[in-house]
C-alpha positions in Angstrom: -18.4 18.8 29.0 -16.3 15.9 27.6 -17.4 13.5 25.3 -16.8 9.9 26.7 -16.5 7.0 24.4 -15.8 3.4 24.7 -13.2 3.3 21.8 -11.7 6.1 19.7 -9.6 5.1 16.2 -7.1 8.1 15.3 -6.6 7.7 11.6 -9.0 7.5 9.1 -7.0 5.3 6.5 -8.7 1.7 5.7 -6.9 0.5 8.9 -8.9 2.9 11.0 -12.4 2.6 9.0 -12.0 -1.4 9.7 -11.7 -1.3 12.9 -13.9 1.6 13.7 -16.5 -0.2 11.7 -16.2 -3.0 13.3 -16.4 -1.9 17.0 -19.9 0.2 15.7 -20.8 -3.2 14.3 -20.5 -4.6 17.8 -22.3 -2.2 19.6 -19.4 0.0 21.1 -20.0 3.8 21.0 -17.0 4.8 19.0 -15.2 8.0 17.7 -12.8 8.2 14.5 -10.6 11.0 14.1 -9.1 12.4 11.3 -6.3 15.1 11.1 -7.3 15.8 6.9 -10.1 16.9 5.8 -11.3 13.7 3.7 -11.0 9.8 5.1 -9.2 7.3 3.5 -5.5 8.3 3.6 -3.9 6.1 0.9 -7.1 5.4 -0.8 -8.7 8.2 -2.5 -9.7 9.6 -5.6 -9.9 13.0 -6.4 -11.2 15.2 -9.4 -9.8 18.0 -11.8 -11.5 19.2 -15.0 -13.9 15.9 -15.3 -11.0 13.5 -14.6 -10.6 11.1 -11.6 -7.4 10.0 -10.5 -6.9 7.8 -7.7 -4.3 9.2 -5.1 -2.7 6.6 -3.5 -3.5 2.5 -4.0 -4.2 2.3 -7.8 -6.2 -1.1 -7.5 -7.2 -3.5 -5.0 -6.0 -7.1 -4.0 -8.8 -9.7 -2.6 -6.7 -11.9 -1.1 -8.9 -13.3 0.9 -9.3 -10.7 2.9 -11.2 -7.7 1.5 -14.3 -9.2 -0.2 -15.4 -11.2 2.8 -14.7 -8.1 5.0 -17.0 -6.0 2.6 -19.8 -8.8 2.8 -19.6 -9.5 6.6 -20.4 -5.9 6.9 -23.4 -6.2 4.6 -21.4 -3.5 2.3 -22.3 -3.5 -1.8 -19.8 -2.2 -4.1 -19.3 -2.8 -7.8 -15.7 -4.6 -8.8 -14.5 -4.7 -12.4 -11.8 -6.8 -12.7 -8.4 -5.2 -13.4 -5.8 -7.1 -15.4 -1.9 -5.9 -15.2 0.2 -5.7 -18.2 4.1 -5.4 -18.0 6.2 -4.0 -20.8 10.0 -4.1 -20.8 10.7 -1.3 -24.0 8.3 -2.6 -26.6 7.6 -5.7 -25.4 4.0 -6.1 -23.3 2.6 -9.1 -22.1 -1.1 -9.1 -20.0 -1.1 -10.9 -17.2 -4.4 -13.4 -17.6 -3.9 -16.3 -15.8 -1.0 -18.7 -13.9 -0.1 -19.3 -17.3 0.9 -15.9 -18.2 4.0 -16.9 -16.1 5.3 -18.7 -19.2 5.0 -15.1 -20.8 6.9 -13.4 -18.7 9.8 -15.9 -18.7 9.6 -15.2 -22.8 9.8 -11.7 -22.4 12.6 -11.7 -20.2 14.4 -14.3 -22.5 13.9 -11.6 -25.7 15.6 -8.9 -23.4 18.4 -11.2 -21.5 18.6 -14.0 -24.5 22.3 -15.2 -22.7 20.0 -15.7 -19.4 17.3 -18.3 -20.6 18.6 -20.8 -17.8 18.6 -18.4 -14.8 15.2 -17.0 -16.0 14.2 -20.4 -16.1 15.0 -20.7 -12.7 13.3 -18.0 -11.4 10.1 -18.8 -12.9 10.3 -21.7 -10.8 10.9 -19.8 -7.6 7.9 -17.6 -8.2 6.0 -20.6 -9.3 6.6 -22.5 -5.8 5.6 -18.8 -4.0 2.5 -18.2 -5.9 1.8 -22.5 -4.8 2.5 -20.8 -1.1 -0.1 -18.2 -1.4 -2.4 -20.3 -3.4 -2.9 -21.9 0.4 -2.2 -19.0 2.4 -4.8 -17.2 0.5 -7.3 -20.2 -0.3 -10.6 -19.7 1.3 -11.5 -16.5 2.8 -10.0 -15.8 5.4 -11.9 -16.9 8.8 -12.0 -14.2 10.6 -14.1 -12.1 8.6 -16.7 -15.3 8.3 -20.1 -15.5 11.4 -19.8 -19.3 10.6 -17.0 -20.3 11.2 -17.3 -22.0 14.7 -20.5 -24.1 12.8 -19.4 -27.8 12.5 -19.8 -29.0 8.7 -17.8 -25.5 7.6 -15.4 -26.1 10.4 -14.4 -30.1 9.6 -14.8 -29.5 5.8 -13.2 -26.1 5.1 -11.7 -24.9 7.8 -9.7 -27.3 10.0 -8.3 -28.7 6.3 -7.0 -25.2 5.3 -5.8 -24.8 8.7 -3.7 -27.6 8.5 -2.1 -26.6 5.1 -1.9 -23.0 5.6 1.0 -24.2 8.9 3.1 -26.0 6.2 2.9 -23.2 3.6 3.5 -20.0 6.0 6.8 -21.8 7.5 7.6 -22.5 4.1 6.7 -19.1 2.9 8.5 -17.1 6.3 11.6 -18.8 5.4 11.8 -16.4 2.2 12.4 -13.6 4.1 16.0 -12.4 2.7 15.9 -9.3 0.6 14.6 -10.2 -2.5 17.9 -8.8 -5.0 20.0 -11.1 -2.4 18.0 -14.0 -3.3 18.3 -13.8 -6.8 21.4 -13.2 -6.8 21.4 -17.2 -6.0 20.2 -17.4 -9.3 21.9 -15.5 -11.6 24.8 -12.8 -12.0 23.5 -10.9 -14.2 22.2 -7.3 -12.3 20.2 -6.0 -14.9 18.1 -8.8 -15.1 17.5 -8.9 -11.7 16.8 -5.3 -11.4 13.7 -5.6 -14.1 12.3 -8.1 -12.3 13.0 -6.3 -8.7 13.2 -2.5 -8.9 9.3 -1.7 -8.8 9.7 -2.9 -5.5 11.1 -1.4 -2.2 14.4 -1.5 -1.0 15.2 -4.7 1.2 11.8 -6.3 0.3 11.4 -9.7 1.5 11.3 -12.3 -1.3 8.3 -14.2 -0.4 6.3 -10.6 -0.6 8.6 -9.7 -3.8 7.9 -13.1 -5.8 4.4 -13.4 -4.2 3.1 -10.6 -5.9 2.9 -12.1 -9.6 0.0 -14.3 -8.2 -1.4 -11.1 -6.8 -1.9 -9.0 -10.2 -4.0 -11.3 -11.3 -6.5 -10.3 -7.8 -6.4 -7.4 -8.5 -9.6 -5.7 -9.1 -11.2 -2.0 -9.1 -14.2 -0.4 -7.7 -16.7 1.3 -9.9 -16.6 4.9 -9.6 -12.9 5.1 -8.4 -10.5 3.5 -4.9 -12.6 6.3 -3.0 -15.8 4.6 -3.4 -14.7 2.3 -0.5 -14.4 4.5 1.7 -17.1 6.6 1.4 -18.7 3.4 1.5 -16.6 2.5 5.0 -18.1 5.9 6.5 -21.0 5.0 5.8 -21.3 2.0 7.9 -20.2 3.6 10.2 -22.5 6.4 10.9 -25.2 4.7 10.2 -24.1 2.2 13.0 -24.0 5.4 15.2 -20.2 6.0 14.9 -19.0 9.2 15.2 -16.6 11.0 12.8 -14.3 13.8 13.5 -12.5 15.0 10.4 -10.1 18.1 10.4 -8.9 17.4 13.8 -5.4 16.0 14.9 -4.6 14.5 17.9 -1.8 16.2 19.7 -2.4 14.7 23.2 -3.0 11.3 25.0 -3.1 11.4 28.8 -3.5 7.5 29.1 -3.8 7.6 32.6 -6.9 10.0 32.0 -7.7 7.9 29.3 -8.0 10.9 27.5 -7.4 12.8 24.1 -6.6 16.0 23.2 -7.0 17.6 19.6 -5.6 20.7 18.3 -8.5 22.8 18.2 -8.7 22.1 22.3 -11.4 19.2 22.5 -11.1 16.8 24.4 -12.5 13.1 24.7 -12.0 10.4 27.0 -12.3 6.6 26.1 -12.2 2.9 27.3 -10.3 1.6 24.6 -8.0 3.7 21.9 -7.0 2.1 18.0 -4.0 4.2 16.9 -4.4 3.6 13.1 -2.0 6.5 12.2 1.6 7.2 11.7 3.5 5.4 14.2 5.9 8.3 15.3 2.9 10.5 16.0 2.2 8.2 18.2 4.7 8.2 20.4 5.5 11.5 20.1 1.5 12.3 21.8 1.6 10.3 25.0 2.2 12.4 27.7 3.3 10.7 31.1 3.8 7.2 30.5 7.1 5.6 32.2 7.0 2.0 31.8 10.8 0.8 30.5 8.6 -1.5 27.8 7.5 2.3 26.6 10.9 3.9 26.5 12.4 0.9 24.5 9.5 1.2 21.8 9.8 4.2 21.7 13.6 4.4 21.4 13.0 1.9 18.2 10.0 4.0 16.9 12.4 6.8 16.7 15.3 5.5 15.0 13.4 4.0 12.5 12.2 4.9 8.8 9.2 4.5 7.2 9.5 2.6 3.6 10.4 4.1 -0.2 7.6 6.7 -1.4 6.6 7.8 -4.9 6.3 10.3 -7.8 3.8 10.2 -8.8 2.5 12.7 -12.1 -1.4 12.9 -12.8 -2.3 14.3 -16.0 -5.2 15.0 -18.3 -4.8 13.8 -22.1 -6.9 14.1 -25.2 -6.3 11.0 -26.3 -9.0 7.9 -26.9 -8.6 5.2 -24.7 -7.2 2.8 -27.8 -4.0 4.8 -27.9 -3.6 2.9 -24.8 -5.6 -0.7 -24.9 -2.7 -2.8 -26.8 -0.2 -1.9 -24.4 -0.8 -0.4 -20.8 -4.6 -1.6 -20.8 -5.8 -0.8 -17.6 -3.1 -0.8 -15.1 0.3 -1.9 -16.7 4.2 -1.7 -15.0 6.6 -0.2 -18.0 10.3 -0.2 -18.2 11.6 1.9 -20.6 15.2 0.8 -20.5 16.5 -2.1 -19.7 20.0 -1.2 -18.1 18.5 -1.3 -14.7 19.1 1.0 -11.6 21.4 -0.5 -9.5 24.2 1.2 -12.4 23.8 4.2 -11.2 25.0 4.2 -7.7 23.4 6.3 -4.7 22.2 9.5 -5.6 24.1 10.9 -2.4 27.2 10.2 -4.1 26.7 12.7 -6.9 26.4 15.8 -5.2 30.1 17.2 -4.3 30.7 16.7 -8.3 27.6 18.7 -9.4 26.1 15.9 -11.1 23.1 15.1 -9.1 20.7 16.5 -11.9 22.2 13.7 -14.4 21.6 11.1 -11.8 17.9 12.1 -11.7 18.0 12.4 -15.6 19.3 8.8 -16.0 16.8 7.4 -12.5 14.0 8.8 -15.1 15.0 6.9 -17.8 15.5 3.1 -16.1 12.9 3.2 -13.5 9.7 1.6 -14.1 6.8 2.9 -14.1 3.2 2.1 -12.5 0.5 3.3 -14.9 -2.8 3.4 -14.1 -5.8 4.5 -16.1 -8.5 4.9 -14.4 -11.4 5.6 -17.3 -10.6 2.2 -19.1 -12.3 0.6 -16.2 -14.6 3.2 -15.4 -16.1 5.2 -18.5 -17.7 7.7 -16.6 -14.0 8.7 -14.9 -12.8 10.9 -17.8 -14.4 13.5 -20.3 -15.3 11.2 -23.3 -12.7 10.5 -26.2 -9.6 11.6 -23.3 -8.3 9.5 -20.7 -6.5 10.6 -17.4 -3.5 8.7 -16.6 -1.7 8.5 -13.3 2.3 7.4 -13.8 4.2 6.9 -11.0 7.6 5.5 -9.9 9.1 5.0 -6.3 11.4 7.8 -5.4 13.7 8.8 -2.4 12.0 10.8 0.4 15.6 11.7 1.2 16.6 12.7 -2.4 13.0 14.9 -2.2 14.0 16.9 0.9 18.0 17.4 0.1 16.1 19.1 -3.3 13.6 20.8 -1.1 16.1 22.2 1.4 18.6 23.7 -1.3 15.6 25.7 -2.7 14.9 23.4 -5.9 11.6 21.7 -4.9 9.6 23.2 -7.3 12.3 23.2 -10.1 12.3 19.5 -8.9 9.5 18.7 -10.0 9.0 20.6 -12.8 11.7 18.5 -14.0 10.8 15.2 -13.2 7.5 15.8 -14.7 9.0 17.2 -18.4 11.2 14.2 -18.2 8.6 11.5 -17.6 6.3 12.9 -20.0 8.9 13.4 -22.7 10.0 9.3 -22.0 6.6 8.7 -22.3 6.2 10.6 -25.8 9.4 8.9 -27.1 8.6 5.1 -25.7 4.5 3.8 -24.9 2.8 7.3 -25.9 4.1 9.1 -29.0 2.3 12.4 -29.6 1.5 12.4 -26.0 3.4 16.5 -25.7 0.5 17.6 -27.8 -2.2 16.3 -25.9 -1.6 17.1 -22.4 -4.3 19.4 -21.0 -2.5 19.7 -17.4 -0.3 17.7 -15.1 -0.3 17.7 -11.2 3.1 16.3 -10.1 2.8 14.6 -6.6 6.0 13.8 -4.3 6.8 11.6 -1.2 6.9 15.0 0.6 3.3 15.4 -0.7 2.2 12.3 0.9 3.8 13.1 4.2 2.1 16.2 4.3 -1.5 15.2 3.4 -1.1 11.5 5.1 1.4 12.2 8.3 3.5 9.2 7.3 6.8 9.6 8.5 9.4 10.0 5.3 6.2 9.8 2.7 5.7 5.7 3.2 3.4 4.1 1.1 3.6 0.5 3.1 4.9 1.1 6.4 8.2 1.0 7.9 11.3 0.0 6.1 11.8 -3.6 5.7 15.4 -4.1 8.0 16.8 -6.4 10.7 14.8 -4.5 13.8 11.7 -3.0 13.0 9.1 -1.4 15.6 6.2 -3.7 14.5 5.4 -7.4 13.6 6.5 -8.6 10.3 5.7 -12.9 10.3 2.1 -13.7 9.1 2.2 -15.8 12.0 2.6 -14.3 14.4 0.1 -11.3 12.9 -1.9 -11.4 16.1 0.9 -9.6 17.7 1.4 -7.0 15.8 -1.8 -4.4 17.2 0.2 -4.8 20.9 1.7 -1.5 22.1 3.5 -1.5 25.4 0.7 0.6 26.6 -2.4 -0.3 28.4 -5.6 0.2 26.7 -4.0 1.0 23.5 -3.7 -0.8 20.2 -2.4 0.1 16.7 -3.9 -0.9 13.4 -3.0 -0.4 9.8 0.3 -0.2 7.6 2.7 0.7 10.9 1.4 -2.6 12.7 2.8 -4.9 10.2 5.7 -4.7 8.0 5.2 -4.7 4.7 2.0 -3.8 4.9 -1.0 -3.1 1.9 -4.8 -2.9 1.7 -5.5 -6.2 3.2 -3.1 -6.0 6.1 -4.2 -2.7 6.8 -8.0 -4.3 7.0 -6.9 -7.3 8.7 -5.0 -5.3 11.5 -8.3 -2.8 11.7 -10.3 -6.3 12.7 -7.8 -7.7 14.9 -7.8 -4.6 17.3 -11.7 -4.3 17.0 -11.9 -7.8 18.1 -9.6 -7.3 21.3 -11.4 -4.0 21.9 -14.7 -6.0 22.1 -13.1 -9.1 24.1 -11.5 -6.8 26.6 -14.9 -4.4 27.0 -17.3 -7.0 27.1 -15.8 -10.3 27.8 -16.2 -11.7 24.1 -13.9 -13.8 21.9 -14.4 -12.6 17.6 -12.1 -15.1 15.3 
């Protein structure tokens, strides 16, 4: 016999946990279904030899969003707070405060010394983003608050903010040109741009791009690793009486039915269903459906990519954590050159002269780098006197699968990770070489295959003129519509570009219109 439901979430990532906890919160029998064999997707932590390393988000942003979420759910986890450092060759700086703006600007002007006007510029277009997100982001956000409809929090908080947050997000959506084209407003010099863009994804908006200085200095991390959230998150929900089906992809939707089908054969039937998963799959799954508003998204689902993915190399080191404390700290972003990427042309234009292995050499040696350690937050997330540190830097899914298909995948990355870890040795850790107990090397083909995101996307679909989802903060409402009835989306393919709090603000969003549309109720 069938299992009915009134809602079922496919996708366990913190999109689908939000909004699966959410509907449990309001009373809705509801199912969550996994196609891996652990929740979280993006966020994770795993283990090896006594070491934690988190596999996908490194830290988490607030922003208004996540800490309210947590509390309205009556959910306790331990934050530390987790600084960012940035470090241009041998030049750090520690991001502290609004102030540390002022330090960046300095360490640009040591490395581009004929640029000191057109840094000085810049600062001041960051400075008037961060001002828009200072609003945007000023009080929690509402809809994660039970009092919001009372009177004294509505006239004194809330209606204010309202009124500032419409100035700021026009001001703010008007920033939406790809942030190297913006800067180029600014100054001429490439390089310079390219240390202050290339840790960020092709075509990336600029209010996202220069936004997110203002956003290191959110970030925090939970005690115990990124997975502690949502183990947490599954928690809630079975203790709410949700249901949890991990191991189990969904390969069929009859919508007519209202029903699913997974690959081991069960079947369920629901009310409502959250698609919190890769978008494609999604698409691809429905069986039947014929409405023109169907074929059209579809046609655009299809044609589109998801965004840049990562390398990303995990390794244990017997080192003490004060090798590291002047200079990465906790969670730093390192350039080891500062000749800047956009030199080297497309990668694609080096293989009919054989040189495709030198273009991955030099990629190596000008990318930068995200660093994360977990144990100087955490002490108990590394064997004492080491440290386990995850180094990443975004990577090509296409350049991943041209190496894959030729037969070179593992060669691939054997290379990249010798590379890194000799940059590493030369630059921010010498003796490193020496030290290493093992290294588990990670590519955007590895994240398609454990997270089904199309082309190994860490943050959705790839910022361009037509995208399959919503992309204005104002018009975020919109973005968990699918042209089919009885079926919303959630998570990082709702909203482009999405992160963490997106991804939990979408999950809430479709909960809400899951309850309104079951039981006749209005949430936020």
């Amino acid at each position: 016999m069938k299992k009915a439901y009134d809602a079922i979430v496919v996708g366990g990532g913190i999109g689908g946990l939000t909004s699966a906890a959410y509907m449990t919160k309001y009373g809705l029998s509801t199912l969550l279904v996994e196609k891996e064999e652990k929740l979280g997707g993006l966020v994770n932590t795993f283990w090896k030899n006594g070491y934690a390393f988190d596999g996908g988000i490194r830290a988490f942003e607030n922003s208004g969003i996540l800490f309210p979420m947590l509390k309205n759910l009556g959910i306790e986890i331990e934050f530390i707070k987790s600084p960012v450092s940035m470090g241009f060759v041998n030049n750090w700086i520690k991001l502290k405060s609004r102030d540390s703006l002022e330090d960046y600007k300095d360490q640009l002007k040591e490395n581009f010394p004929n640029n000191k006007i057109d840094i000085d510029i810049i600062g001041h277009e960051i400075k008037k983003v961060m001002g828009y997100l200072d609003v945007i982001y000023g009080i929690d956000n509402p809809l994660f608050l039970d009092n919001m409809r009372e009177a004294e929090y509505f006239l004194k908080t809330l209606l204010p903010w309202l009124l500032k947050y419409q100035i700021n997000i026009r001001k703010s959506n008007k920033l939406d040109k790809p942030i190297n084209d913006y800067l180029r407003k600014f100054t001429s010099n490439q390089a310079l741009i390219d240390m202050i863009t290339q840790h960020f994804f092709k075509n990336t908006p600029t209010n996202f791009a220069l936004g997110y200085f203002g956003l290191y200095l959110d970030y925090s991390y939970p005690k115990g690793g990124t997975g502690v959230l949502v183990e947490e998150m599954g928690r809630y929900i079975r203790s709410n009486g949700g249901k949890i089906l991990t191991d189990s992809k969904v390969e069929k939707i009859d919508n007519i039915k209202k029903e699913i089908e997974t690959n081991d054969s069960q079947i369920f039937s629901y009310k409502k269903l959250v698609w919190a998963a890769d978008n494609k799959a999604l698409y691809r799954s429905i069986k039947g459906e014929t409405k023109e508003g169907f074929k059209s998204q579809k046609k655009i689902v299809e044609s589109s990519r998801g965004s840049d993915s990562i390398f990303s190399l995990y390794m244990g080191v017997n080192m003490p954590k004060e090798k590291v404390s002047s200079t990465v700290g906790v969670h730093g972003f390192f350039t080891p050159s500062t000749k800047g990427l956009s030199s080297l042309g497309d990668w694609k234009e080096h293989i009919k002269n054989n040189q495709l292995e030198e273009w991955i050499d030099a990629y190596l040696q000008r990318t930068t780098y995200e660093i994360s350690i977990p144990v100087m937050r955490d002490s108990s997330l590394a064997p004492e006197g080491k440290i386990g540190i995850i180094i990443s830097s975004l990577m090509d899914y296409g350049l991943v699968k041209y190496m894959a298909g030729r037969g070179d995948y593992e060669r691939f990355k054997e290379f990249a990770t010798d590379k890194i870890c000799k940059i590493m040795d030369e630059t921010l850790l010498p003796g490193l070489l020496d030290n290493i107990e093992f290294t588990i090397a990670a590519t955007p083909l590895t994240i398609e295959k454990i997270t089904g995101n199309s082309h190994g996307a860490i943050t959705g679909w790839e910022f361009t003129d037509k995208m399959p989802s919503t992309n204005k903060f104002s018009k975020i409402n919109e973005s968990i519509k699918t042209p089919m009835n009885d079926i919303y989306q959630c998570g990082q393919w709702s909203f482009s570009p999405a992160g963490l709090p997106v991804s939990i603000l979408t999950g809430k969003l479709a909960a809400d219109q899951v309850e309104k549309s079951l039981k006749g109720k209005f949430y936020g």
